[in-house]
N, C-alpha and C positions, 0 to 999 in steps of 0.2 A: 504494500500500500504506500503510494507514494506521500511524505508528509512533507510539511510548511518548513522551510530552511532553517526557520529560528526557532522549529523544535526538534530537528534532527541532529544527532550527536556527530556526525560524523561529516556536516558541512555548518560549522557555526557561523550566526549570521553577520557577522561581525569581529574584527579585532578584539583579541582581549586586552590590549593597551588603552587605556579610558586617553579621551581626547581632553585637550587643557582645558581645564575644572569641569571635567567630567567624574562619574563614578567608575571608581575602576570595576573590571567586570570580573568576576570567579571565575575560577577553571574550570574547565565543561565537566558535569557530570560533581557539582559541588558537594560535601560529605552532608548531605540532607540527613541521612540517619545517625552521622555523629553529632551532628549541632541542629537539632530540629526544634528545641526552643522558639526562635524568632517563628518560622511556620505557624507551629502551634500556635502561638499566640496570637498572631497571625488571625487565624481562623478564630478564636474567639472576639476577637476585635469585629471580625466578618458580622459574628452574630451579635452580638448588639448594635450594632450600626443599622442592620438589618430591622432589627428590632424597635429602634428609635424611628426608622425612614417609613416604615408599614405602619408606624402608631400615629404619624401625620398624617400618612395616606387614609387610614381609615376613618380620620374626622376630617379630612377635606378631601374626598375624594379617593380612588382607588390605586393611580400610579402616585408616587412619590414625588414630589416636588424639587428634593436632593438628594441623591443616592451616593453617599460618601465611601460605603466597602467597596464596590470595584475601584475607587482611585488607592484605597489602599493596599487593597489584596495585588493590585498592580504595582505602584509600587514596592513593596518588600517582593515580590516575585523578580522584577528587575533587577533589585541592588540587593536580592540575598544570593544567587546561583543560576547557572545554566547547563544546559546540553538535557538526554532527555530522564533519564532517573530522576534530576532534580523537575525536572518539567511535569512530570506525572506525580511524583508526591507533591509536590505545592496543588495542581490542580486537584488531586482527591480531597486535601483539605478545605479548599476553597470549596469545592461541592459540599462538602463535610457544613462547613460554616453556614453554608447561603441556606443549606436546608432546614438544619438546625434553626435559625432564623425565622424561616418561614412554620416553621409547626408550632414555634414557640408562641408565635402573634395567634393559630388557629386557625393557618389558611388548610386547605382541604389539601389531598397525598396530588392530585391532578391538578390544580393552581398552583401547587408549589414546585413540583416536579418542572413545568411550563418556566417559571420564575428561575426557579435554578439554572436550566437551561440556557434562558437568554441571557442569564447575568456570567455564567461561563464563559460562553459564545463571546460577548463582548468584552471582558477578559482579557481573554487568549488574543483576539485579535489585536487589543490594545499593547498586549507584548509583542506579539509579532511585528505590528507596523510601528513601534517605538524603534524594537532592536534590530530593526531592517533601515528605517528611514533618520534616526538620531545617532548621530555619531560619538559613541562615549557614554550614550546617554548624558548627554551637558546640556542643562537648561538656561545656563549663563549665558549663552552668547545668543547673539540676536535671530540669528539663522536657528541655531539649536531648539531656542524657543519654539519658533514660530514652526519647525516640524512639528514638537511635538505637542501646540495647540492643535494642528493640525489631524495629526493620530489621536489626540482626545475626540475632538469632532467626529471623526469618521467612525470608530471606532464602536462607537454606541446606534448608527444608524440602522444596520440591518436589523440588533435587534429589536428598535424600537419599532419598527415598523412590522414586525414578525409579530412582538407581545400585541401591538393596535389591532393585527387584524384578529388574535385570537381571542384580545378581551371581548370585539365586539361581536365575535362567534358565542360564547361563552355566556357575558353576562351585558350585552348591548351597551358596552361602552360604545363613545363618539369614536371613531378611530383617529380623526383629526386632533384630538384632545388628547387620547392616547399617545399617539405619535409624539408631538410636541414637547408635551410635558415629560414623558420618557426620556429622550433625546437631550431636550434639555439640562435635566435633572444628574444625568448619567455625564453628560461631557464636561458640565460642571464641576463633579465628585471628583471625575478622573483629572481634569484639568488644575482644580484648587489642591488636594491633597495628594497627585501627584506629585507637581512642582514641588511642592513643599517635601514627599520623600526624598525627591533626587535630588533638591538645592543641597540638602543638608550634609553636613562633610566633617570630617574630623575637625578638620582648622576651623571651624565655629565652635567649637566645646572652649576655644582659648580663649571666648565670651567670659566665661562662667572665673575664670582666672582676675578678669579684671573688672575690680567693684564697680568702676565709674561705667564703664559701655552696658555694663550687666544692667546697671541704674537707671541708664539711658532706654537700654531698650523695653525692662519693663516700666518703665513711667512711660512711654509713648505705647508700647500697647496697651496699657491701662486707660490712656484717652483715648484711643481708638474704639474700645470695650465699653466705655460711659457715655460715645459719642452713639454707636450703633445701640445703646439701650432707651438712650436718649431719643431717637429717630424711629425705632420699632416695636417697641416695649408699647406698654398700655400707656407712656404719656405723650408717646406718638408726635412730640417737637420736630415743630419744621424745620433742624437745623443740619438738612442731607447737605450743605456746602459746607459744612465742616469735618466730615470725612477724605474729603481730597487733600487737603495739604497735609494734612494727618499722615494718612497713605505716601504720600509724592516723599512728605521728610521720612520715612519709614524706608523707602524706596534707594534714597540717597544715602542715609546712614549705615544702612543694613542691607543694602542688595536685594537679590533676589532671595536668599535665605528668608531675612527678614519680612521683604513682602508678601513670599508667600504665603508664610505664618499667620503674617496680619491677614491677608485672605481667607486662612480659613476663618480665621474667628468672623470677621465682617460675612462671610457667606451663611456661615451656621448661623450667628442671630439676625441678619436678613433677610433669608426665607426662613426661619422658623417662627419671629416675631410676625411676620405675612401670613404664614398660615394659618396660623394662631387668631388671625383677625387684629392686626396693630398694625401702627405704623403708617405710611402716605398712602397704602395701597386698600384698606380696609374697607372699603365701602363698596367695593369690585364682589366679585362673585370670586368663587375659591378657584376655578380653574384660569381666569385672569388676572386674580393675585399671584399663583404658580410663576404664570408667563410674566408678567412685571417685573417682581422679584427676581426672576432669574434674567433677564435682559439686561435690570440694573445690574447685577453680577459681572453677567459678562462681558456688555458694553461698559459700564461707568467705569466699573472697579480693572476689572481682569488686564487694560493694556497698561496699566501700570507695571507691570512684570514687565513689558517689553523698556519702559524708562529703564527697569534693575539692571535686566542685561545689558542694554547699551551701556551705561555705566561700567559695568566687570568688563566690558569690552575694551573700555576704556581704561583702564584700573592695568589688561592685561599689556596693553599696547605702551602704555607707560612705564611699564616695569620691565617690557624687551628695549624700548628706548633708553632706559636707564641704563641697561646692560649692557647693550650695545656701544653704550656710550664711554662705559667704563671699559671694555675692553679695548676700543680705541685706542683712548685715552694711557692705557699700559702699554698697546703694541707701540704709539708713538714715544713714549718715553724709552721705552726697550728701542725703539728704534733711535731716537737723538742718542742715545748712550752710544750705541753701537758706531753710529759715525765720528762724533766726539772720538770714542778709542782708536777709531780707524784712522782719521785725522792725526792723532798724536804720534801713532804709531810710522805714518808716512812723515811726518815735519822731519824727524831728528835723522833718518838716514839719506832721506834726499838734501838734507840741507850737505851734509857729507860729500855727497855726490856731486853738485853743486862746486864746492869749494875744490875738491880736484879736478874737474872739469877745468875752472876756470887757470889754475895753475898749469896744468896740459896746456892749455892752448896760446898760455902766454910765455912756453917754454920755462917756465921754473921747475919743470921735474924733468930736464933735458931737450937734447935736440930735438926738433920735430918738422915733420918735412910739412907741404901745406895741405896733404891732404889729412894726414893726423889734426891739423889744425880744427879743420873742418869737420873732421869725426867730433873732435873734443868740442866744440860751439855747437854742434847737433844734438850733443849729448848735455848740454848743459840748457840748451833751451826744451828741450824735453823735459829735464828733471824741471824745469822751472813752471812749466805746463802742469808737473804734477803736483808741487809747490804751488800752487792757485787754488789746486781742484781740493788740494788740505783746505787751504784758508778758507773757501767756502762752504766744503762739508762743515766745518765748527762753527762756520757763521748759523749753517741752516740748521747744525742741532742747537744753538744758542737760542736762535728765534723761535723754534717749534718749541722748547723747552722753556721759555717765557724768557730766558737769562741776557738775552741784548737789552742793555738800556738806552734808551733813547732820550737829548735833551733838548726838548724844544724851545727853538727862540726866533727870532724874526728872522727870515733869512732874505739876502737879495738875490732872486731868481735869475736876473741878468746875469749877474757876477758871478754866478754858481756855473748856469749854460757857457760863461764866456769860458773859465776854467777849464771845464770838461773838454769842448772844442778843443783850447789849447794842448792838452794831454791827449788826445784821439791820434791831432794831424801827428804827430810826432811819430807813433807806430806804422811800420812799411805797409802794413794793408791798407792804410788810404790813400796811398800812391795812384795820382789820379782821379778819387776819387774831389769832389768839391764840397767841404762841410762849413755849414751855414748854421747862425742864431740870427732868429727873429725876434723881438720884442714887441708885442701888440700893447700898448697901455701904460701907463704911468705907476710908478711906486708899487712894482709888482715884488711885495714882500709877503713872503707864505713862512706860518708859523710850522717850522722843521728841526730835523736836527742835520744840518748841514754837512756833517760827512758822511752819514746815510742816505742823505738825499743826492749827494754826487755820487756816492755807489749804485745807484738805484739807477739814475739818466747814464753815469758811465757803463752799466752793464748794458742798457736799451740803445747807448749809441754803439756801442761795441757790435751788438745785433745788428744794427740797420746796417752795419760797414760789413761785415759778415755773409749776411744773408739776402742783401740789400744793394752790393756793391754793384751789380749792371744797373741797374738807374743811374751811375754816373754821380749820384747826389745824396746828401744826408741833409734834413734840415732837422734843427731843434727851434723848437716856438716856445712862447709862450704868452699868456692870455687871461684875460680876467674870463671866468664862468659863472655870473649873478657875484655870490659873496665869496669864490672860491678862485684859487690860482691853477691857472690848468697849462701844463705844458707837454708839450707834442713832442714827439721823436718820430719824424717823417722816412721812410727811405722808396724809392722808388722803381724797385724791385721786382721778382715774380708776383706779390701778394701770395694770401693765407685765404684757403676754402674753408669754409664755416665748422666742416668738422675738425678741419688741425686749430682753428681758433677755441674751441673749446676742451683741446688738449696743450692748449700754451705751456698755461697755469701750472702743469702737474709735475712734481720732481721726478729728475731722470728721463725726461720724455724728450727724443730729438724727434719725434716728427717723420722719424723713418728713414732721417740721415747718418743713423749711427755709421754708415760705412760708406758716405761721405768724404773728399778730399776737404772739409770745412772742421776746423777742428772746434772742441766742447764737448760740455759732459751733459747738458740736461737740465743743470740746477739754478740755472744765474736768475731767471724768470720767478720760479720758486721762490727764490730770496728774494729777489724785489717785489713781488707780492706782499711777502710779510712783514717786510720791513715798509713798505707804504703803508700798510693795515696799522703797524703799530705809530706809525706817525700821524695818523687819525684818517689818512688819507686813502683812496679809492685809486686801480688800476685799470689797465683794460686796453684793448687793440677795437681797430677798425680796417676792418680789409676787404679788398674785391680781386679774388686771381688775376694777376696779369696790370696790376694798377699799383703795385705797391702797399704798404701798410703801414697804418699809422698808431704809433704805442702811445698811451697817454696818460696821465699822471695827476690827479686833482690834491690839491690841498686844502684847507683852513687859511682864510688869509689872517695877516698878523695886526 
């Protein structure tokens, strides 16, 4: 006989890894007969539930207006075990309960047998389409939810309409009235006292640890409890807007845990004061009190669960960004370390190198013919190359490490650009090249720290001569921007396509020149980002392929 996936033992219907703040799931085939306490009791809880929901029914009417054992017996069936041994003892007990239940109120062996059946039937289904369509069984998250509203809803439908048509075979109930209030009553039960089994989680017990939240939450259900007695009880006060904020802070402090909680109690004395004949509904007949009551339930009250989950969703996504953030925040420190040593580790034998280099080639360690010369000046402007690539590795761990200080004072932008200029032409790469400062404006003084700021334009004019050099030309500008000092580093170049512009910024990143006759390492960009950033100031490029590109540099003026 072919069975339902989420009762057969040997294709479970789902992970047993619970999804985050989800319930974790038992292993198939749970020890039902070594731990069958929780069942048992279980099943007694079935029957007076049972007992409480048929004692309304038979003074208002024949179906129940809230049937709270199927969300229970649903419940502990999900978060006590699975596969199918555990599946068939839980179900016999639940038969056990529901029966028991029914003989004890004095329904007949044939009404209760019919009863049982349906309240099984929807049940099992309710397990099925939870641990088929809810992942982890997790009511926190906003998806999770709304499945397993979703499987409450569905869940009670066939058999309401199976008990409508047999009440009105039987003892000429409406079936329309039947159905409904069935339906109702059942997705209700499953939906309030569900949520509230599967919110509920060990790390809520660490409530009870702390006086003040313990305080907190029984003093707000305790006004939620005098509010709903207050509105449904025999003094029947018209003060149904004071249950929403009640609820909404309930929601916010205490999640979904806590609102379900408060759900059930607001559900129990909201249709049971209603049936009863209290409260705003009381002048209605009992089968439109039913339907009221429960509408208010599940419209007014019930999307409040969906605020809870949003919240945990948010609670959960805050706490991966925290994490995220912290582990960052370590790799970069493990990273600034690592080039900081690396750096140190290169300065002192290339400095070495360096210093006999430079005695080779001016013959102090002997004759040397001129092509030795030329090896030894090769070797010495290499080592000097790596002597750079030290000094800015320590710069860039200084920077990312927070450890550059920077001290800002007025600075003159002219006098800064004219410097740089003068220090560029002197190196053999701008042989040919024409480098230009322009001045747009008057008393262009930007609050900087002026030998940061010349390293910043000196690296970006280094670039434009670089990678820049066929335009023939460099310009550095500079410009008033509203209240700020903005200067250009112009070269007229191949230009930059929108995707390498947004791979500028990044260290180490040449753009797919590493094997390039254009020598560099990646990082000089990276450094003048940060070192702009920490001078309060903003960086950035402006380019079109084939037009050249323009780097530019805003400050604070002084």
């Amino acid at each position: 006989m072919t069975m339902s996936r989420a009762l057969d033992r040997a294709e479970p219907a789902f992970d047993v890894a619970p999804a985050e703040g989800g319930v974790a799931a038992s292993a198939p085939n749970a020890a039902f007969f070594r731990q069958p306490l929780a069942p048992i009791l279980t099943a007694m809880g079935v029957t007076i539930l049972v007992v409480l929901a048929i004692s309304f029914a038979r003074t208002n009417g024949l179906v129940a207006a809230l049937w709270g054992a199927g969300g229970l017996a649903m419940a502990v069936w999900l978060r006590g075990g699975r596969g199918l041994t555990y599946d068939l003892g839980f179900g016999v007990l639940v038969v056990t309960g529901v029966l028991a239940g029914e003989f004890l109120v004095g329904n007949g062996p044939l009404l209760s047998l019919m009863f049982m059946t349906m309240n099984l039937l929807e049940i099992v289904l309710a397990v099925v389409l939870i641990r088929r369509f809810v992942p982890g069984l997790s009511v926190t998250s906003v998806e999770g939810l709304a499945r397993f509203l979703g499987a409450c809803a569905a869940a009670p439908l066939p058999s309401a309409v199976l008990s409508a048509l047999a009440l009105n075979a039987m003892l000429d109930v409406n079936v329309f009235d039947g159905l409904r209030i069935w339906w109702f009553g059942h997705a209700l039960g499953f939906a309030v006292i569900g949520a509230f089994g599967l919110a509920l989680q060990r790390r809520h017990l660490v409530i009870a640890r702390q006086p003040g939240r313990l305080a907190e939450g029984a003093v707000l259900l305790g006004m939620i409890g005098f509010a709903c007695y207050a509105i449904f009880s025999h003094l029947s006060l018209p003060y149904g807007f004071l249950l929403m904020p009640l609820l909404l802070m309930m929601a916010v402090r205490f999640r979904v845990s806590g609102i379900a909680l408060a759900l059930v109690v607001v559900t129990i004395m909201a249709i049971g004061g209603t049936m009863a004949g209290h409260g705003p509904y009381h002048s209605f007949g009992a089968e439109n009190r039913a339907l009221l009551a429960q509408l208010l339930v599940l419209l007014g009250y019930m999307p409040i669960l969906m605020v809870a989950a949003l919240l945990e969703e948010r609670d959960r996504l805050a706490e991966r960004a925290r994490a995220g953030r912290e582990r960052a925040e370590r790799a970069s420190a493990a990273k600034s370390r690592l080039l900081a040593n690396v750096a140190h580790e290169i300065k002192s034998p290339v400095g070495g190198i360096i210093g006999i280099g430079e005695l080779w080639a001016g013959g102090q360690l002997g004759a040397t013919s001129a092509e030795q010369v030329e090896m030894a000046q090769m070797l010495v402007k290499t080592a000097r190359q790596v002597e750079t690539l030290a000094h800015d590795l320590l710069d860039v761990a200084r920077a990312e490490s927070g450890a550059v200080k920077v001290e800002l004072r007025p600075t003159d932008v002219a006098g800064l650009l004219d410097d740089v200029r003068r220090s560029l032409i002197l190196k053999p790469e701008t042989r040919g090249l024409s480098v230009e400062v322009a001045v747009e404006g008057d008393a262009l003084i930007a609050q900087a720290d002026s030998q940061r700021l010349a390293q910043v334009i000196g690296n970006l004019a280094g670039n434009a001569v670089k990678y820049g050099a066929s335009g023939g030309r460099v310009l550095m500008r500079a410009v008033w921007a509203d209240d700020r000092v903005r200067i250009e580093v112009v070269d007229f170049g191949p230009g930059l396509s929108l995707e390498k512009q947004a791979q500028l910024f990044e260290p180490f990143n040449r753009l797919g020149l590493e094997r390039s006759a254009i020598e560099g390492h990646g990082i000089g960009l990276a450094l003048a980002k940060r070192l702009t950033e920490l001078q309060g100031g903003d960086i950035g490029v402006i380019s079109t392929p084939g037009h050249g590109a323009t780097f530019w540099v805003e400050l604070p003026a002084a």
